[in-house]
Backbone as CSV, one residue per row, in Angstrom:
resi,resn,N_x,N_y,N_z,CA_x,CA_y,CA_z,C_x,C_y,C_z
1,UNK,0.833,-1.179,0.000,0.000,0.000,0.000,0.884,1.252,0.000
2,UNK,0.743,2.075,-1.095,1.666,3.145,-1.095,0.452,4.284,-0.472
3,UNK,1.504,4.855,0.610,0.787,6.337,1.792,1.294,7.486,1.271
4,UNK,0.277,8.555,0.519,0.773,9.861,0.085,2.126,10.882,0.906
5,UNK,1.896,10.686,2.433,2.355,11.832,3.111,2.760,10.321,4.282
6,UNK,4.370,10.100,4.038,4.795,8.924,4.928,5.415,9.521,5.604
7,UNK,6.113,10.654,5.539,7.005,11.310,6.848,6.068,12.454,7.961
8,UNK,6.732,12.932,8.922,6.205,13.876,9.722,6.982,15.021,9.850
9,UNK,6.661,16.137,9.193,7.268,17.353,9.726,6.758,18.227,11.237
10,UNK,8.222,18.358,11.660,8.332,19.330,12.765,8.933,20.788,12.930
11,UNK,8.574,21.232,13.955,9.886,22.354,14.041,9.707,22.489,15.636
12,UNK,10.824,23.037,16.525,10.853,23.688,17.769,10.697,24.337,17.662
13,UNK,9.711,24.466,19.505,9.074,25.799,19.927,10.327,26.173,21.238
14,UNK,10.780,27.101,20.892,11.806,27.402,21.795,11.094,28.003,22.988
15,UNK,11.184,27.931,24.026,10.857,28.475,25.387,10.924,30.081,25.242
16,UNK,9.818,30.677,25.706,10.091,32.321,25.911,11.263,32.748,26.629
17,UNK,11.723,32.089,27.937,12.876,32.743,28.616,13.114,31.315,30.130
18,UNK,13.768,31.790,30.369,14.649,30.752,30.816,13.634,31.243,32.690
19,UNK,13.886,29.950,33.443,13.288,29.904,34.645,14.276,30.115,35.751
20,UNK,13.524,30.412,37.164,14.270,30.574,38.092,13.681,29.590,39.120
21,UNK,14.551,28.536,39.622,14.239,27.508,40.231,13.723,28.050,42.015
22,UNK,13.698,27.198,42.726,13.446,27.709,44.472,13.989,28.353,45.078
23,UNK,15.720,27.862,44.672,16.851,28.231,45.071,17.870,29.553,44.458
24,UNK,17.199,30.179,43.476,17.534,31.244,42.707,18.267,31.144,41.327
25,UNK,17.948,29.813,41.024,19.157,29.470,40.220,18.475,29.229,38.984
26,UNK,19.022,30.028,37.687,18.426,30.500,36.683,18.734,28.894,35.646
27,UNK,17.703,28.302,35.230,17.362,27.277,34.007,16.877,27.426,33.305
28,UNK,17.998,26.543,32.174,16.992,26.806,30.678,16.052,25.933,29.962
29,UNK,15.397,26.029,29.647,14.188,24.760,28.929,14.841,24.657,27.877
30,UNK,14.207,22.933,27.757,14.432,22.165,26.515,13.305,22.695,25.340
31,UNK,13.907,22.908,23.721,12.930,23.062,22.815,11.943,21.992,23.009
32,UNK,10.641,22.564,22.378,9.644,21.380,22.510,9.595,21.279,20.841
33,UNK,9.222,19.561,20.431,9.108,19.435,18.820,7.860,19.650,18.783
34,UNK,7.368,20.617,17.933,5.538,20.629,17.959,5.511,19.573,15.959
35,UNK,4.459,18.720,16.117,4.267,18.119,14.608,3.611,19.289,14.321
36,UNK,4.249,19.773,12.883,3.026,20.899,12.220,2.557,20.004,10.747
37,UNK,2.545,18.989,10.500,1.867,17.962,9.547,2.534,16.438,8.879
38,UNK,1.488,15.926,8.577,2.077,14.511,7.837,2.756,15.012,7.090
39,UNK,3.776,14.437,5.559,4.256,15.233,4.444,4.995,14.074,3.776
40,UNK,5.688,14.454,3.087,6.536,13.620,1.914,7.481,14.202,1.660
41,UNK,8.834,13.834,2.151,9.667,14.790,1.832,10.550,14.264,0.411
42,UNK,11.081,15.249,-0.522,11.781,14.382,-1.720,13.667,15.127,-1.944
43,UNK,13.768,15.112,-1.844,15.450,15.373,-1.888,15.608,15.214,-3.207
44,UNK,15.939,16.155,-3.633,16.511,16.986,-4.854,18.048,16.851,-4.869
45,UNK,18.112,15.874,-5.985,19.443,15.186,-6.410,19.799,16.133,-7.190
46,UNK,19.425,17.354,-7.743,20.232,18.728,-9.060,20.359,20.201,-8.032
47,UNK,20.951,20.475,-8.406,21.028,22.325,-7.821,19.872,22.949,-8.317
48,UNK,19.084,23.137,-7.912,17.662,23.585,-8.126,17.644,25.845,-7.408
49,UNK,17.160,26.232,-8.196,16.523,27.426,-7.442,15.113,27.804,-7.156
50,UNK,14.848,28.861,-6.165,13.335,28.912,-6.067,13.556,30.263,-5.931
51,UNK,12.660,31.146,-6.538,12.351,32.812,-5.789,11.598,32.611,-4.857
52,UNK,12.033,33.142,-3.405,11.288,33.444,-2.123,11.088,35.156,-2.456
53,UNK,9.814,35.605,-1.521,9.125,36.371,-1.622,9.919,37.834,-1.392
54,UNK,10.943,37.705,-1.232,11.577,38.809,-0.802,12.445,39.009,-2.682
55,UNK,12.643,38.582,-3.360,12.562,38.456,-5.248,13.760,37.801,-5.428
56,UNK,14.687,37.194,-4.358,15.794,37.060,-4.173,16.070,35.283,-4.782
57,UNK,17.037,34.936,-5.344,17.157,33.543,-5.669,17.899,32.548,-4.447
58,UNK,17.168,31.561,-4.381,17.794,30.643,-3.132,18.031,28.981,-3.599
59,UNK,18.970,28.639,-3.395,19.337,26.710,-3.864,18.475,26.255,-2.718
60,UNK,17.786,25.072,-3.096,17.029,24.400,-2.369,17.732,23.252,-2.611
61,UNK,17.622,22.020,-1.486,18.062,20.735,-1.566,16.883,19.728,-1.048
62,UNK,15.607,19.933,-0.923,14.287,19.580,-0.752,13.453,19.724,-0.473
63,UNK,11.985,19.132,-1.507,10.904,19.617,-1.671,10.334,18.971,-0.692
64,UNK,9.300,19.726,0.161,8.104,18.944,1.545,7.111,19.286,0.886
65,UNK,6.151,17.785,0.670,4.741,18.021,0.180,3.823,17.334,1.278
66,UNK,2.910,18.661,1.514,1.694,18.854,2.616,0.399,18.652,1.942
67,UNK,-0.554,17.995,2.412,-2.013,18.396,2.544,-2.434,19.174,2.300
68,UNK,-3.441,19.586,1.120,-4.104,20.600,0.814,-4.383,21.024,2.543
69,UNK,-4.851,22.510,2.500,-5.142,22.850,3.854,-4.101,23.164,4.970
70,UNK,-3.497,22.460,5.040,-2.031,22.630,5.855,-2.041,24.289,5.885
71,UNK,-1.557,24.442,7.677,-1.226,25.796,7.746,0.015,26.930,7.558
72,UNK,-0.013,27.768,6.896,1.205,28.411,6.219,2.038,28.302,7.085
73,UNK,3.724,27.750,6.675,4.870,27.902,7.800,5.427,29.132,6.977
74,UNK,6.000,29.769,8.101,6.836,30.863,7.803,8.285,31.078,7.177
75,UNK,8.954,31.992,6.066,9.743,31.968,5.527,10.786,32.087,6.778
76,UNK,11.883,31.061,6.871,13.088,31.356,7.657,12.549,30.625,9.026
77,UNK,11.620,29.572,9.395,11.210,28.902,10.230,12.292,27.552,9.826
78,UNK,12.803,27.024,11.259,14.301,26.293,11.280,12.786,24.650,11.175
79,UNK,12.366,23.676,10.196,11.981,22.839,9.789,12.540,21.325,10.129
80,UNK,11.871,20.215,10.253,13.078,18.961,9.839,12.138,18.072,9.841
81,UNK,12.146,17.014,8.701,11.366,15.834,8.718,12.019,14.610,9.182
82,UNK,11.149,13.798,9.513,11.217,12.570,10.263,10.791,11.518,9.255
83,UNK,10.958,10.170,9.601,10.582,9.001,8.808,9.176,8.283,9.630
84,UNK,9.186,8.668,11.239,7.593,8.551,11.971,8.386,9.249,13.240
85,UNK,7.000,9.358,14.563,7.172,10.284,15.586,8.574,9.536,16.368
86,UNK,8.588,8.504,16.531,9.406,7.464,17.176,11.092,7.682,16.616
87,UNK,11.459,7.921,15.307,12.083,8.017,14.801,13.311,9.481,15.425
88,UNK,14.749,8.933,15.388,15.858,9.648,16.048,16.465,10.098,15.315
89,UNK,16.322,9.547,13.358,17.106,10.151,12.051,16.237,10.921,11.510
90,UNK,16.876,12.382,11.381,16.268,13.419,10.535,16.621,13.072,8.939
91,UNK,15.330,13.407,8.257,15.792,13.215,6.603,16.224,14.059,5.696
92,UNK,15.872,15.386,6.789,16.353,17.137,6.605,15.714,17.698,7.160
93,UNK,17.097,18.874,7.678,16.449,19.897,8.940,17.379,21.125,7.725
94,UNK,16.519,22.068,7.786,16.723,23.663,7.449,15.934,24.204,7.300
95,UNK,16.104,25.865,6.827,15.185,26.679,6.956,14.197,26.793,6.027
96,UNK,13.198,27.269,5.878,11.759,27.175,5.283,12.420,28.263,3.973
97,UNK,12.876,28.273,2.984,12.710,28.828,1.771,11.373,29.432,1.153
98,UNK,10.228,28.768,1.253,9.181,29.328,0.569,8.169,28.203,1.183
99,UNK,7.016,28.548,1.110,5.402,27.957,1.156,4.715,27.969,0.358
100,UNK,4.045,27.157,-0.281,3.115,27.641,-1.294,1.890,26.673,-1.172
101,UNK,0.538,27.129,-1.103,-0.704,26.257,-1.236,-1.177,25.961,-2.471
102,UNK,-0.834,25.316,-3.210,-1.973,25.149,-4.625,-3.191,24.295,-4.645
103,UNK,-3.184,24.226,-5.804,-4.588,23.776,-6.388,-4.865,22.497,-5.020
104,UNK,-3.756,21.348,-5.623,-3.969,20.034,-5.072,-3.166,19.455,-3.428
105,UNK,-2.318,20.371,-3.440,-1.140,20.103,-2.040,-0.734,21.561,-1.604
106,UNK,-0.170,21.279,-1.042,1.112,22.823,-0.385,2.265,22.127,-0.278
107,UNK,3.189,22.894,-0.490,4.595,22.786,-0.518,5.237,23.406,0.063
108,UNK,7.060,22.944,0.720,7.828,23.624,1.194,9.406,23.726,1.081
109,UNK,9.982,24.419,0.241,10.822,24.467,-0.401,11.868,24.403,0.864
110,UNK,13.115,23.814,0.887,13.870,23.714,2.143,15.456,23.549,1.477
């Protein structure tokens, strides 16, 4: 049975600011991974470019395909897909290049 969207994309939510324990003693929190959707990630075997919104040209080294619907991630949001939640090997972590919703999916250029 072939599954459209076999990987899981994430990104960290970094902590607002660091805590102060009983004893006065200043700690820092661990990022939390929030899932922001199922996806498919494909790794781009050519030097590829994309225009991001700012008109500027950027090399991408892989395409993330989302669910129609999926909610817009932000340009320059630090990204990384997984193979399932359980999973300790990233298949790529970098920054969000571009978003785009079309007709049939959304995409995320990385």
């Amino acid at each position: 049975m072939i599954t459209q969207y076999p990987h899981y994309l994430y990104t960290d939510q970094i902590p607002a600011a660091s805590t102060q324990d009983a004893n006065g003693n200043w700690t820092s929190q661990e990022p939390a991974a929030i899932l922001l959707s199922r996806c498919r990630e494909e790794t781009e075997p050519r030097a590829r470019e994309i225009q991001a919104s700012d008109g500027k040209f950027y090399a991408y080294s892989s395409l993330v395909q989302l669910p129609k619907g999926t909610a817009p991630v932000a340009e320059g949001t630090e990204i990384y897909v997984k193979d399932s939640p359980e999973s300790t090997r990233e298949r790529i972590r970098g920054k969000v290049l571009k978003f785009d919703s079309s007709q049939l999916h959304c995409r995320i250029w990385v």
